[in-house]
N, CA, C and O atoms as a GROMACS GRO file, in nm:
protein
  576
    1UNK      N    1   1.254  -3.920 -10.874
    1UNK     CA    2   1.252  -4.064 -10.860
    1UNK      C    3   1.231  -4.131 -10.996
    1UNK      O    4   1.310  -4.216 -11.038
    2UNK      N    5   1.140  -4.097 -11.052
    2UNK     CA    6   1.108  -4.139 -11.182
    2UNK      C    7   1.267  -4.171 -11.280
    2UNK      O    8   1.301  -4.271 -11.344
    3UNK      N    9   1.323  -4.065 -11.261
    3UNK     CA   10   1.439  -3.997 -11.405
    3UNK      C   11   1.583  -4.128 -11.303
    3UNK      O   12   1.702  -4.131 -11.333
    4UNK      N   13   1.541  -4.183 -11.231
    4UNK     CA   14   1.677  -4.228 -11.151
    4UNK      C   15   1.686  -4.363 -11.262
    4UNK      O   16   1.590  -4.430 -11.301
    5UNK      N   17   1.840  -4.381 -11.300
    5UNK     CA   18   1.889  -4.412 -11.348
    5UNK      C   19   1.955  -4.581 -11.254
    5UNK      O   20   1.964  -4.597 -11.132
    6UNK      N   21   1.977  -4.648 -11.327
    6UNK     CA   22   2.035  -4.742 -11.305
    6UNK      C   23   2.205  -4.718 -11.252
    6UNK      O   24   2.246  -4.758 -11.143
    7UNK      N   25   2.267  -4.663 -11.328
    7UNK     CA   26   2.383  -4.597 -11.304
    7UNK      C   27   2.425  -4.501 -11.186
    7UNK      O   28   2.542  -4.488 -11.149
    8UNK      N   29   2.295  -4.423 -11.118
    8UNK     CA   30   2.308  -4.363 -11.088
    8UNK      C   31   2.336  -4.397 -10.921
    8UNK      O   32   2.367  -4.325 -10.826
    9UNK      N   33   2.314  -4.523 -10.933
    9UNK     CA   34   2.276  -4.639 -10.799
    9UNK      C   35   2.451  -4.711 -10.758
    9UNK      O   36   2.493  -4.809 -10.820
   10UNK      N   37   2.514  -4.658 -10.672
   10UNK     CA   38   2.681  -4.747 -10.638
   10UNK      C   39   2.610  -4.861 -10.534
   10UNK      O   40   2.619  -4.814 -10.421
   11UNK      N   41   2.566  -4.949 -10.532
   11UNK     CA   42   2.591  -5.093 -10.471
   11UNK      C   43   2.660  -5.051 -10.330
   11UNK      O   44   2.623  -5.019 -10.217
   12UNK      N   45   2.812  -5.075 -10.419
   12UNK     CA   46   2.924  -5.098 -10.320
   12UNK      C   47   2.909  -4.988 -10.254
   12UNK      O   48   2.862  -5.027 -10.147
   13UNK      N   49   2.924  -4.835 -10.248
   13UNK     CA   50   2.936  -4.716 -10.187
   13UNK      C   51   2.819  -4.701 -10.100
   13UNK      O   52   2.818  -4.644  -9.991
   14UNK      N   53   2.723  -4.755 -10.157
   14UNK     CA   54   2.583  -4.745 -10.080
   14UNK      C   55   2.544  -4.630 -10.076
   14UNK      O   56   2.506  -4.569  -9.976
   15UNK      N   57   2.552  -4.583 -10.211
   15UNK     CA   58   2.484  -4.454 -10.250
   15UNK      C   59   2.423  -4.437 -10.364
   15UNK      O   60   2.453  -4.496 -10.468
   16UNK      N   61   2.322  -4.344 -10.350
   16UNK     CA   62   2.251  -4.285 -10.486
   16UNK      C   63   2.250  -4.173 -10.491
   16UNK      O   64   2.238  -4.087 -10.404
   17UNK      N   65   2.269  -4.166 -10.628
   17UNK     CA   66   2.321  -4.013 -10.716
   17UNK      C   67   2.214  -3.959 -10.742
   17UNK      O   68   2.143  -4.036 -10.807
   18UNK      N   69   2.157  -3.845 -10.718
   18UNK     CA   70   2.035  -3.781 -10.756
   18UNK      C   71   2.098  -3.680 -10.859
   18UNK      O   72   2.153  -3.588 -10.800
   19UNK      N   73   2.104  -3.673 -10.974
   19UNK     CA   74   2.138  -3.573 -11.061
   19UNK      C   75   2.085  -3.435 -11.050
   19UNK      O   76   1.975  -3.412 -10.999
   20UNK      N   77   2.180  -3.323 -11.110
   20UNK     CA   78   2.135  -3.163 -11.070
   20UNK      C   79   1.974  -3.147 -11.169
   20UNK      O   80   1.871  -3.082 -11.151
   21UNK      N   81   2.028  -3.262 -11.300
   21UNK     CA   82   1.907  -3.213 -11.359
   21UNK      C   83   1.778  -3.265 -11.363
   21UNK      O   84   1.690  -3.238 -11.444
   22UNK      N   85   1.775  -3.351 -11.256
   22UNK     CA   86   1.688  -3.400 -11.196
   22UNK      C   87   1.617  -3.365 -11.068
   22UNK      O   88   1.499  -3.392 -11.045
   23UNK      N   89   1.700  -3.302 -10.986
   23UNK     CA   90   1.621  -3.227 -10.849
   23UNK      C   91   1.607  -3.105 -10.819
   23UNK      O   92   1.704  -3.030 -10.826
   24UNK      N   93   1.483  -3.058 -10.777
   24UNK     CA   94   1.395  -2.973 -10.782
   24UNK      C   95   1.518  -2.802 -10.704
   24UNK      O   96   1.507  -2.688 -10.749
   25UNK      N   97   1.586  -2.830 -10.622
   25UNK     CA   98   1.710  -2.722 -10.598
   25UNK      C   99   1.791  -2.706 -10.754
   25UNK      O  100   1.835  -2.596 -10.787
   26UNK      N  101   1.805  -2.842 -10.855
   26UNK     CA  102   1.935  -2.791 -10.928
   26UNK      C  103   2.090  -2.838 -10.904
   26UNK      O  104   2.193  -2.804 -10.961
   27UNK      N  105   2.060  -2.944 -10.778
   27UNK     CA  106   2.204  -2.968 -10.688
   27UNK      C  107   2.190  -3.103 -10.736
   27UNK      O  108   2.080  -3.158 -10.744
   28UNK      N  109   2.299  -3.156 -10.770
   28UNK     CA  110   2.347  -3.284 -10.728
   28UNK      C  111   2.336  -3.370 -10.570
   28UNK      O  112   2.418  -3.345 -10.482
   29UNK      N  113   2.241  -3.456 -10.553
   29UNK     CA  114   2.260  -3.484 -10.431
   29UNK      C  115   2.323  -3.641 -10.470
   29UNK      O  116   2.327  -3.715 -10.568
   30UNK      N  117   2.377  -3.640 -10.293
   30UNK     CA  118   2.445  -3.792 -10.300
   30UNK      C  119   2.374  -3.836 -10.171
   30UNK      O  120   2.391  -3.777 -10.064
   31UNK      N  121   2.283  -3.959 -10.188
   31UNK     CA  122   2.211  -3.967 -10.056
   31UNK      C  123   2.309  -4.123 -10.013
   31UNK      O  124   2.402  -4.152 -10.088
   32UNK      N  125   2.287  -4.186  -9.928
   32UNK     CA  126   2.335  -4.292  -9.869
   32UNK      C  127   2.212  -4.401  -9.870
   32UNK      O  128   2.098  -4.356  -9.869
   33UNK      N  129   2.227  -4.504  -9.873
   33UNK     CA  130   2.116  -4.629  -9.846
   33UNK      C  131   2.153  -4.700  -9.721
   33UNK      O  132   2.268  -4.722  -9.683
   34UNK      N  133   2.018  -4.742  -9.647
   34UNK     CA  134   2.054  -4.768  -9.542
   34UNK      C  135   2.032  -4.961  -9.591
   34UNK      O  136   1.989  -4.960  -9.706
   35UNK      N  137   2.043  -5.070  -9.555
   35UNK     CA  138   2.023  -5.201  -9.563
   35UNK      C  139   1.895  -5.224  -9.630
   35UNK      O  140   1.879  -5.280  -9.738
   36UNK      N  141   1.840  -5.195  -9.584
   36UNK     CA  142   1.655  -5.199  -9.631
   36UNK      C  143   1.635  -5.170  -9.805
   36UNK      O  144   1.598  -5.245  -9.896
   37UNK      N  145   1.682  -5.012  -9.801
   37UNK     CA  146   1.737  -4.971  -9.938
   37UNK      C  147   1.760  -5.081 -10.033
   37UNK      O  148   1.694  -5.129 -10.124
   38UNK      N  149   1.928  -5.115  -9.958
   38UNK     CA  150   2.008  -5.203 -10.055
   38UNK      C  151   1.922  -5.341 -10.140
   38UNK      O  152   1.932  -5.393 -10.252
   39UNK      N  153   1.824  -5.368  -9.998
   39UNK     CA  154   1.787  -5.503 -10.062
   39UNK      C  155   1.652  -5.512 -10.106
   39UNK      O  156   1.604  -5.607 -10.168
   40UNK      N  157   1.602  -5.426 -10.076
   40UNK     CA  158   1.507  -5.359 -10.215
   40UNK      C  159   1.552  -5.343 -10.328
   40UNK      O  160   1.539  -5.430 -10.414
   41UNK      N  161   1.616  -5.224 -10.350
   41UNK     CA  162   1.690  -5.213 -10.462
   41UNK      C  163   1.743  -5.366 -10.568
   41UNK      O  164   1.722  -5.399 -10.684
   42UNK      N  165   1.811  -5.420 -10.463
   42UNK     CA  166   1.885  -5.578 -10.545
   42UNK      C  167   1.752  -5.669 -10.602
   42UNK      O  168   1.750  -5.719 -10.714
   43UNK      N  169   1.643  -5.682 -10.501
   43UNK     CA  170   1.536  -5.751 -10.544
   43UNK      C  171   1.471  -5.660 -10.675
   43UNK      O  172   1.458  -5.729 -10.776
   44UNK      N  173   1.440  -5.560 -10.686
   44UNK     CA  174   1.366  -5.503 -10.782
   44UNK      C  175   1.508  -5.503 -10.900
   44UNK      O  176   1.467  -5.470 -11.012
   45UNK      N  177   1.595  -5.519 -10.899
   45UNK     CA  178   1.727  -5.511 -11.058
   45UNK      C  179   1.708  -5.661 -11.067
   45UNK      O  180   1.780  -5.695 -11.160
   46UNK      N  181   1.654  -5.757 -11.022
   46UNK     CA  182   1.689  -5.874 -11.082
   46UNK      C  183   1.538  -5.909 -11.083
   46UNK      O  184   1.507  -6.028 -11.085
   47UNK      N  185   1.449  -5.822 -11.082
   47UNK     CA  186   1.339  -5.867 -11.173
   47UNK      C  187   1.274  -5.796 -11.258
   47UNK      O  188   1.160  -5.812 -11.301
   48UNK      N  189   1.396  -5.671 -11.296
   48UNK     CA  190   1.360  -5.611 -11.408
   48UNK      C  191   1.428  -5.600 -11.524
   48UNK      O  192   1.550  -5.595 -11.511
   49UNK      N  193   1.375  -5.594 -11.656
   49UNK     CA  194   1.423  -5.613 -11.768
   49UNK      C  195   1.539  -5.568 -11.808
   49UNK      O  196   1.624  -5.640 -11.860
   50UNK      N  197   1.552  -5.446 -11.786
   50UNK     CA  198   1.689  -5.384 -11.856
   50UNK      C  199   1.795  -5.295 -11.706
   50UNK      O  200   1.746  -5.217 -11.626
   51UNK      N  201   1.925  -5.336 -11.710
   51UNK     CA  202   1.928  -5.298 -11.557
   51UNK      C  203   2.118  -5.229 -11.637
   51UNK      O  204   2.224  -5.215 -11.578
   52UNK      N  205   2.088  -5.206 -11.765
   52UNK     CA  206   2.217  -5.128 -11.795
   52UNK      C  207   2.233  -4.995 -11.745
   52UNK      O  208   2.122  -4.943 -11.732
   53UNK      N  209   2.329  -4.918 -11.710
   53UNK     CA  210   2.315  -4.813 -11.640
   53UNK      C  211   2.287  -4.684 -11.721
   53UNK      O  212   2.301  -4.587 -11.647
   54UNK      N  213   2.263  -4.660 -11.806
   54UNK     CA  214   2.136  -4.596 -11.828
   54UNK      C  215   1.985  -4.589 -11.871
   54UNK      O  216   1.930  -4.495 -11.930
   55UNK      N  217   1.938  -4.692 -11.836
   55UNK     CA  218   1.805  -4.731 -11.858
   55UNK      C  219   1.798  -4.729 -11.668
   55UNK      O  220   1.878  -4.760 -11.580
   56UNK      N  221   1.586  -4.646 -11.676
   56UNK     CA  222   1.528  -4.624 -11.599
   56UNK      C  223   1.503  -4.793 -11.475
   56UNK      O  224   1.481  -4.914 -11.486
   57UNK      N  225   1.524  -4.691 -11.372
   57UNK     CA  226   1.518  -4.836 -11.222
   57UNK      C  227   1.380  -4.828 -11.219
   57UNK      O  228   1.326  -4.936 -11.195
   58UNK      N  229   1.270  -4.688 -11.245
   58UNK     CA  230   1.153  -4.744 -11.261
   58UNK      C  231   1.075  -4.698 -11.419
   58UNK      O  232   1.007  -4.599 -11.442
   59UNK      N  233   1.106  -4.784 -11.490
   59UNK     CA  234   1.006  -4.712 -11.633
   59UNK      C  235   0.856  -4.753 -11.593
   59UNK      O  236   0.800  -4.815 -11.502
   60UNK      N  237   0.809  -4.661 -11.752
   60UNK     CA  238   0.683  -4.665 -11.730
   60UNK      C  239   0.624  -4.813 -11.785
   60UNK      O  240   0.645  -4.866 -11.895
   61UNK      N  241   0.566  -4.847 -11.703
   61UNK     CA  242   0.464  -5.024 -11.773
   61UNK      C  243   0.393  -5.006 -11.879
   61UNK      O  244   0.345  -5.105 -11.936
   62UNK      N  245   0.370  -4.864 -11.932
   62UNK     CA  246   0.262  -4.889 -12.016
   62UNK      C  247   0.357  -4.876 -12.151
   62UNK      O  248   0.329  -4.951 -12.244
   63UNK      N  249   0.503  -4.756 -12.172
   63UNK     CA  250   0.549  -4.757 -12.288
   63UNK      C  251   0.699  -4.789 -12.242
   63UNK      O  252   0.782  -4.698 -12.239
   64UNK      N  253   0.725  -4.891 -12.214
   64UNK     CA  254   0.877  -4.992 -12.166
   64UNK      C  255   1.022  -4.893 -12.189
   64UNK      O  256   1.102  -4.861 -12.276
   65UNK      N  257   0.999  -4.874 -12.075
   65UNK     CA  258   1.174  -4.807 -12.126
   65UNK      C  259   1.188  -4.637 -12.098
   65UNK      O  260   1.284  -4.564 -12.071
   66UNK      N  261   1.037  -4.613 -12.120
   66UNK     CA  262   1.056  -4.482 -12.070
   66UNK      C  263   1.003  -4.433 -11.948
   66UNK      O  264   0.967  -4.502 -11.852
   67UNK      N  265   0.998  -4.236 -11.965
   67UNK     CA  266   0.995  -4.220 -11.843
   67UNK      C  267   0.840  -4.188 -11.780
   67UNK      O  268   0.748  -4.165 -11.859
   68UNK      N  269   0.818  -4.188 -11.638
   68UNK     CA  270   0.698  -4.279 -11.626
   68UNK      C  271   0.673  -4.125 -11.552
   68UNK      O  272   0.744  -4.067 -11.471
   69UNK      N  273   0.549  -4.085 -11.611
   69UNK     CA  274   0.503  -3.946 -11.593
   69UNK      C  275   0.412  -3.977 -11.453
   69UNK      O  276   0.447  -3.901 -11.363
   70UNK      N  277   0.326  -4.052 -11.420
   70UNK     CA  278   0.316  -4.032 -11.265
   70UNK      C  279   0.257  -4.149 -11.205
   70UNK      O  280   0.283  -4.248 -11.274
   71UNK      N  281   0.178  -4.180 -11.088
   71UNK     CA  282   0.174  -4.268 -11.027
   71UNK      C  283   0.040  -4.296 -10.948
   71UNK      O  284   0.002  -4.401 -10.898
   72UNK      N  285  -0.036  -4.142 -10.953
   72UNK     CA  286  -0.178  -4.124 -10.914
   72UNK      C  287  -0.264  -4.233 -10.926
   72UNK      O  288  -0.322  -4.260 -10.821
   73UNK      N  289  -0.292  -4.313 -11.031
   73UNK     CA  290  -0.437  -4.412 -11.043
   73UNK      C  291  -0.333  -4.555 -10.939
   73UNK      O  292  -0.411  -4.592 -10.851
   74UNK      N  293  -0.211  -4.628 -10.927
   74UNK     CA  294  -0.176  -4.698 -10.885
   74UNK      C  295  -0.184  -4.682 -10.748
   74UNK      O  296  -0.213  -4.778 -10.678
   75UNK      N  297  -0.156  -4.543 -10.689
   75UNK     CA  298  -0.126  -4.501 -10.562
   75UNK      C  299  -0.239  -4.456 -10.485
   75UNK      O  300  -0.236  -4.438 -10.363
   76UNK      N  301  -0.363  -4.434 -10.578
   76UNK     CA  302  -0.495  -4.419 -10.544
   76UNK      C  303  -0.582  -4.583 -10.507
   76UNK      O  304  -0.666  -4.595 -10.417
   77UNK      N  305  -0.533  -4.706 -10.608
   77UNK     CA  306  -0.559  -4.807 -10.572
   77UNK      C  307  -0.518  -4.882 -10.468
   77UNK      O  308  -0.577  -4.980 -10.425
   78UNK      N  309  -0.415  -4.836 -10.426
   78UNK     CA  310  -0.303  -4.898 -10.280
   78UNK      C  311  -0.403  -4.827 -10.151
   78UNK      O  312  -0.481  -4.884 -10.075
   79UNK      N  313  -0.382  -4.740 -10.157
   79UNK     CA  314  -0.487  -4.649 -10.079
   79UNK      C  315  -0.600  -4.738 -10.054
   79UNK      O  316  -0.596  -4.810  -9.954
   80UNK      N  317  -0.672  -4.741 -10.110
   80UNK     CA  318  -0.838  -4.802 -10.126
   80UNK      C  319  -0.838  -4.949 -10.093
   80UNK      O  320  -0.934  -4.998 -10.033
   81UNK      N  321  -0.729  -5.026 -10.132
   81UNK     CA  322  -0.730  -5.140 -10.086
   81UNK      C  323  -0.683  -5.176  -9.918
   81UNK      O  324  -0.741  -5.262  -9.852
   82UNK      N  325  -0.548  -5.078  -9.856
   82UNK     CA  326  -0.576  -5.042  -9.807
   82UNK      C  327  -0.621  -4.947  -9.655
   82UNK      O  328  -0.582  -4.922  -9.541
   83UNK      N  329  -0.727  -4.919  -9.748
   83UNK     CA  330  -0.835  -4.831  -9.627
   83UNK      C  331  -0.747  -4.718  -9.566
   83UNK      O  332  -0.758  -4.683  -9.448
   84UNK      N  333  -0.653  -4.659  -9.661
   84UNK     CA  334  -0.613  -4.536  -9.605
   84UNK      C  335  -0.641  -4.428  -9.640
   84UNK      O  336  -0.598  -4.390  -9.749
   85UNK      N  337  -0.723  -4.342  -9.561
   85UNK     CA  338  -0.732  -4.168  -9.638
   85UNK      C  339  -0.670  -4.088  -9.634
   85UNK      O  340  -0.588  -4.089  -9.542
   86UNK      N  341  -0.669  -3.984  -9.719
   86UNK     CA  342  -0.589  -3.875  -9.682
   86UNK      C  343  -0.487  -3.876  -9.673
   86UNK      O  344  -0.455  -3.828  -9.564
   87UNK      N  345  -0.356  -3.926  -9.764
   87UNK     CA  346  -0.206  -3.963  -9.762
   87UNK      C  347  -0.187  -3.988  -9.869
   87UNK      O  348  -0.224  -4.089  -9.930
   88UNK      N  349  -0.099  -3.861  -9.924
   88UNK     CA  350  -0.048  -3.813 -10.036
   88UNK      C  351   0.097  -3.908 -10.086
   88UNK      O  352   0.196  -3.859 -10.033
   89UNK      N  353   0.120  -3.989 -10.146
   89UNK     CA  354   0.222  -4.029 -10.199
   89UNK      C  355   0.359  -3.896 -10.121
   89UNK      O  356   0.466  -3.935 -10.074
   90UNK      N  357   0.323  -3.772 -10.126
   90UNK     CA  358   0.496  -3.695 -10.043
   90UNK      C  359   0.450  -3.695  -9.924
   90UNK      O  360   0.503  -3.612  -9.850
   91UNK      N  361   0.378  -3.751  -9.886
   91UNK     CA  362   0.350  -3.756  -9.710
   91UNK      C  363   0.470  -3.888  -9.705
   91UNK      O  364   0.503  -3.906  -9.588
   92UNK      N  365   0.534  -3.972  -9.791
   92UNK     CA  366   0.613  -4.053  -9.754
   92UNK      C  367   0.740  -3.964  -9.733
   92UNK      O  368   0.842  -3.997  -9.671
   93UNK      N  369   0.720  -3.867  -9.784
   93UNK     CA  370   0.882  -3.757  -9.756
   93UNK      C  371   0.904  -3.690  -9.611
   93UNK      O  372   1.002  -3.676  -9.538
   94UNK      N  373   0.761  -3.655  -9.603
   94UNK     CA  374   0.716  -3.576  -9.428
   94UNK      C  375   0.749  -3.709  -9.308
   94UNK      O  376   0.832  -3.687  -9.220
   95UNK      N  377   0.690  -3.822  -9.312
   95UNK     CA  378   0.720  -3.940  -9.269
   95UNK      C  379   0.850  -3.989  -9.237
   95UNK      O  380   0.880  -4.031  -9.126
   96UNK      N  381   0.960  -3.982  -9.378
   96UNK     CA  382   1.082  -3.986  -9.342
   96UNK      C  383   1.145  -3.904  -9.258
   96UNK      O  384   1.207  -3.931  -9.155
   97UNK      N  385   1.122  -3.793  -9.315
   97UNK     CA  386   1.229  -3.700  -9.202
   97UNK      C  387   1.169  -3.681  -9.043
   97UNK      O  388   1.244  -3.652  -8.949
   98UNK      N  389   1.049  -3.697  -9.031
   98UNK     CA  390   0.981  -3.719  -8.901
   98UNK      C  391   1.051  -3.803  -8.821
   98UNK      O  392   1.108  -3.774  -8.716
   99UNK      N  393   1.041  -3.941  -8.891
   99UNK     CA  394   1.118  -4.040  -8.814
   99UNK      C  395   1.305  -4.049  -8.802
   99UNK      O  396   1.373  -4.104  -8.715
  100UNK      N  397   1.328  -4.010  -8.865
  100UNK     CA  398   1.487  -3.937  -8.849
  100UNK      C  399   1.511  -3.839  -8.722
  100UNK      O  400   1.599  -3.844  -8.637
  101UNK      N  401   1.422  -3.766  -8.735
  101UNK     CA  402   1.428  -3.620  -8.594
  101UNK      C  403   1.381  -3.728  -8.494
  101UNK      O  404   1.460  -3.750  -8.402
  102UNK      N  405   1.290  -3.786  -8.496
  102UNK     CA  406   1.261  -3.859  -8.350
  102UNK      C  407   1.389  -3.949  -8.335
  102UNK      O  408   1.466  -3.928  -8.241
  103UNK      N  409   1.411  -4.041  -8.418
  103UNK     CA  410   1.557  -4.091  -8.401
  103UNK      C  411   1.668  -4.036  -8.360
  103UNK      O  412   1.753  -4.110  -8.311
  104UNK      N  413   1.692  -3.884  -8.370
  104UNK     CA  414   1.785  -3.791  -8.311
  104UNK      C  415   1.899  -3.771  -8.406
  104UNK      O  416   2.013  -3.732  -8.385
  105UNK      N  417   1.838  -3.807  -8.518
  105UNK     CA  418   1.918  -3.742  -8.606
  105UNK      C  419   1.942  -3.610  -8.645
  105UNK      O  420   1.840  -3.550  -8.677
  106UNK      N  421   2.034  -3.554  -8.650
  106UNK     CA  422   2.060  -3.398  -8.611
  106UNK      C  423   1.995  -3.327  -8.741
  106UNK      O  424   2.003  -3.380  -8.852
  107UNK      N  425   1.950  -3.239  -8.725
  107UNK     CA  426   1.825  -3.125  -8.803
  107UNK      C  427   1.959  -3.132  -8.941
  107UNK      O  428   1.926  -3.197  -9.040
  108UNK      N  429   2.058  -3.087  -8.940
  108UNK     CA  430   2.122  -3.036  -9.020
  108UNK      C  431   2.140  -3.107  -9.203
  108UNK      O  432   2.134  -3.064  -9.318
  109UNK      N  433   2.171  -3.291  -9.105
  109UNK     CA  434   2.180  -3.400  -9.201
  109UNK      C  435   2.008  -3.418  -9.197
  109UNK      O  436   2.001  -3.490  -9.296
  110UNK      N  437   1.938  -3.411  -9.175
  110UNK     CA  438   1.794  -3.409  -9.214
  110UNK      C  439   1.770  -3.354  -9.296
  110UNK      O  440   1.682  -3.398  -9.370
  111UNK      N  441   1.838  -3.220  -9.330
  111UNK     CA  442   1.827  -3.054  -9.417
  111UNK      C  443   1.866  -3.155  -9.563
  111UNK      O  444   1.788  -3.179  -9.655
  112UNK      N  445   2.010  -3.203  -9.550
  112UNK     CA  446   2.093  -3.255  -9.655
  112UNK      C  447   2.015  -3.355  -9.706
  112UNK      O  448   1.990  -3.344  -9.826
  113UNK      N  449   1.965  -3.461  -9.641
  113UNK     CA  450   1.945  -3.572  -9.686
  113UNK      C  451   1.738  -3.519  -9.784
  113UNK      O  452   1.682  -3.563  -9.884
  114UNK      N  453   1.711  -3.443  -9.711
  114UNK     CA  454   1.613  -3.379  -9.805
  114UNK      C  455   1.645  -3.317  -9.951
  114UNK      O  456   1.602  -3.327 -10.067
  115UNK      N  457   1.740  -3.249  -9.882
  115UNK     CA  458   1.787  -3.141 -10.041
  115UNK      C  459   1.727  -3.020 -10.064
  115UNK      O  460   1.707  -2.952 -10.165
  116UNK      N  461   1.693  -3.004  -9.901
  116UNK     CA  462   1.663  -2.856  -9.887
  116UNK      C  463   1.814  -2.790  -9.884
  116UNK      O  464   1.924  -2.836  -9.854
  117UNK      N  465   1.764  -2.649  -9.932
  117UNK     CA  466   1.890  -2.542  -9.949
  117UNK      C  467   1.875  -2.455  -9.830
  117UNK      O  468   1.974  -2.421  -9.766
  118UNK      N  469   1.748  -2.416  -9.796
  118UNK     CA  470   1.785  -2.353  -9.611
  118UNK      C  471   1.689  -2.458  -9.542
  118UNK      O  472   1.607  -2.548  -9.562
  119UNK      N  473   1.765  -2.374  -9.434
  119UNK     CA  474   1.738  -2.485  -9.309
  119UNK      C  475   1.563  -2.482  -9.242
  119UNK      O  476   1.507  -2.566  -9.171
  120UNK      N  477   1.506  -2.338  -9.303
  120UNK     CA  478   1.386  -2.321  -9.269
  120UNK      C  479   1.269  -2.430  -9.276
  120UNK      O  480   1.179  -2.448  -9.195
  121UNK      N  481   1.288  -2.479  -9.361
  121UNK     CA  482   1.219  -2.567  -9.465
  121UNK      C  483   1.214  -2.704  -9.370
  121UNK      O  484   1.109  -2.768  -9.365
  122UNK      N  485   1.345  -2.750  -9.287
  122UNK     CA  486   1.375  -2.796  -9.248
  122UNK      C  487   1.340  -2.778  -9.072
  122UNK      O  488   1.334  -2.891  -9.023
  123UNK      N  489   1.323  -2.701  -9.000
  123UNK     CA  490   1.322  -2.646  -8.877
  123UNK      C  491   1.148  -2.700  -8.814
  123UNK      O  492   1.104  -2.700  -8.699
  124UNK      N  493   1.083  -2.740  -8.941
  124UNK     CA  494   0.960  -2.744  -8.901
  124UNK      C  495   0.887  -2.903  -8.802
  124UNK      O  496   0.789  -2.925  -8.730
  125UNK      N  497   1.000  -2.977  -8.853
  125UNK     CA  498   1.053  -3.122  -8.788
  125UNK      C  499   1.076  -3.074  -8.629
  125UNK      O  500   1.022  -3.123  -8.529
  126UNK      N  501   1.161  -2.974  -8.635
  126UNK     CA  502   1.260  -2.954  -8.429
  126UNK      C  503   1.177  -3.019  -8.359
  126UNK      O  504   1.219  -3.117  -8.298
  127UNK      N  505   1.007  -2.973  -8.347
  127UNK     CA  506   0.935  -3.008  -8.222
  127UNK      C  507   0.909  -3.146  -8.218
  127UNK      O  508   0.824  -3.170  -8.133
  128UNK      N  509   0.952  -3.256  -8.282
  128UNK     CA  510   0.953  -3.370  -8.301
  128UNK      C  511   1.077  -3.442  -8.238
  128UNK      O  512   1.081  -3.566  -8.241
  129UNK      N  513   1.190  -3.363  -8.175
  129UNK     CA  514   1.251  -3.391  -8.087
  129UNK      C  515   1.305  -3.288  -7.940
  129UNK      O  516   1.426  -3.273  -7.918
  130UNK      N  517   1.247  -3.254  -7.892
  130UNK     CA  518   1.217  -3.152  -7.779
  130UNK      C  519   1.348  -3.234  -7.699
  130UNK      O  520   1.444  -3.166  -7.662
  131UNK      N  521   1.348  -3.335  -7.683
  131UNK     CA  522   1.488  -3.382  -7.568
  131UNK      C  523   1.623  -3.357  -7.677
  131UNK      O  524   1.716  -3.436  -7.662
  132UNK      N  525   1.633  -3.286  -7.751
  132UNK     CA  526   1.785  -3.295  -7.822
  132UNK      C  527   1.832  -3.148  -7.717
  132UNK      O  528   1.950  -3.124  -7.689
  133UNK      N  529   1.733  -3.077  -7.676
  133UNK     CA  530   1.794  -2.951  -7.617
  133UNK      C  531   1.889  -2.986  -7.501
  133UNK      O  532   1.999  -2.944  -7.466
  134UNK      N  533   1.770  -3.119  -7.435
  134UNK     CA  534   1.841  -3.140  -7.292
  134UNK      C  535   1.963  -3.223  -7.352
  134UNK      O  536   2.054  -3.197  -7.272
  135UNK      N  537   2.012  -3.302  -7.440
  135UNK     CA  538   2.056  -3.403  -7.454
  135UNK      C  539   2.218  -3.323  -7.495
  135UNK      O  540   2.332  -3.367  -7.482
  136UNK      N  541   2.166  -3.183  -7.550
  136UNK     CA  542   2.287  -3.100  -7.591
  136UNK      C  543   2.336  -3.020  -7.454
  136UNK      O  544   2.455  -2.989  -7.458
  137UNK      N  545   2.283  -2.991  -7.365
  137UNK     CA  546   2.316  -2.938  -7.232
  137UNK      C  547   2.362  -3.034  -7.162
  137UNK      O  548   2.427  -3.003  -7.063
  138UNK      N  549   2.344  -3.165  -7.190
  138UNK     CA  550   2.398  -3.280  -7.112
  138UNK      C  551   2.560  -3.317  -7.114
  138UNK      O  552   2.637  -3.390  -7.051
  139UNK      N  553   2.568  -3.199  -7.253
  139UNK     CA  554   2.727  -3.259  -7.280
  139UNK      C  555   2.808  -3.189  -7.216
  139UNK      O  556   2.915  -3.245  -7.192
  140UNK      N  557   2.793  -3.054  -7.170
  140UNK     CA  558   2.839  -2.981  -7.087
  140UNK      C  559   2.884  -3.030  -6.902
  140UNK      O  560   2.954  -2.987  -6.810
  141UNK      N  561   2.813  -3.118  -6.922
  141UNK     CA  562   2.815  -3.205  -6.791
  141UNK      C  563   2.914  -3.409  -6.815
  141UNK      O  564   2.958  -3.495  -6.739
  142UNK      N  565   2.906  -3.398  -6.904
  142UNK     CA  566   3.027  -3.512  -6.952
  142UNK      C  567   3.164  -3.461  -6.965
  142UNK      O  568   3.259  -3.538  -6.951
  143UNK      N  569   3.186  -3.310  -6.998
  143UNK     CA  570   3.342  -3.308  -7.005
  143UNK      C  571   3.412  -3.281  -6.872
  143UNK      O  572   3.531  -3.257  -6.856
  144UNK      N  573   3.294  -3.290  -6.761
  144UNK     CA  574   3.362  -3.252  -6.645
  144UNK      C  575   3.457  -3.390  -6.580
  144UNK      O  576   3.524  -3.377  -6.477
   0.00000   0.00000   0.00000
C-alpha cells in the first residue's frame, strides 16, 4: 500500500495495479475498485500535493514525497480514540474477505482478489458461508 503509485491507479478501468515488486507473492496483481474506492480515491488526489503518476498516493508526512515506512503510532491513536482493542491494522484484510464470503462471493475470486497463490490460505473463510453448498445443489434443480 505504501509503494502504490499514482500511476498505478486507471480511474476509467476501475482498477489498481499492484506491482510484482511490490507484493509479497512477486505477482502483479490487478484488483478492481468498487464505487466507494473510486470516490475515496478522487477525494484524497485532489487534496494532495503531487498526484503525477509516479509520485506516492500515500507519502510519508514527515519527509514529503517519500516512502512512508509505517503507520503504528497513527493507527494506535485511531484505536484509543476510538475505544477499540485488539485490531491490528491487517485485521482490515481478514474483515474484507470475510465480508465477501458472506456476500457469496465465490472462494476462488476471494483467493485472487487477496493475492494468495493457493487456495489454502484462502479456504479458511468457507465456514463463513455454509449455504453456498445448498445454493450449489440448488442448481441441479433449476436445469430441470
Amino acid at each position: 500500500m505504501f509503494a502504490l503509485k499514482w500511476g498505478d491507479i486507471d480511474f476509467a478501468a476501475k482498477i489498481i495495479n499492484l506491482r510484482a515488486s511490490t507484493t509479497k507473492a512477486g505477482k502483479t496483481l490487478r484488483l478492481p475498485m468498487n464505487q466507494t474506492v473510486i470516490d475515496t480515491l478522487t477525494i484524497w488526489r485532489q487534496q494532495s500535493a503531487d498526484t503525477t503518476p509516479d509520485s506516492l498516493v500515500f507519502p510519508s508526512p514527515k519527509s514529503k514525497g517519500t516512502l512512508m515506512v509505517s503507520t503504528k503510532r497513527s493507527w494506535e491513536t485511531i484505536l484509543k480514540a476510538a475505544q477499540i482493542e485488539n485490531f491490528r491494522f491487517h485485521d482490515l484484510r481478514h474483515d474484507f474477505a470475510s465480508q465477501l464470503v458472506m456476500q457469496g462471493a465465490d472462494l476462488n475470486v476471494v483467493r485472487e482478489l487477496l493475492g494468495h497463490v493457493d487456495m489454502k490460505m484462502t479456504l479458511r473463510y468457507a465456514h463463513l458461508a455454509p449455504e453456498s453448498k445448498l445454493r450449489a445443489v440448488e442448481l441441479l434443480d433449476a436445469g430441470k
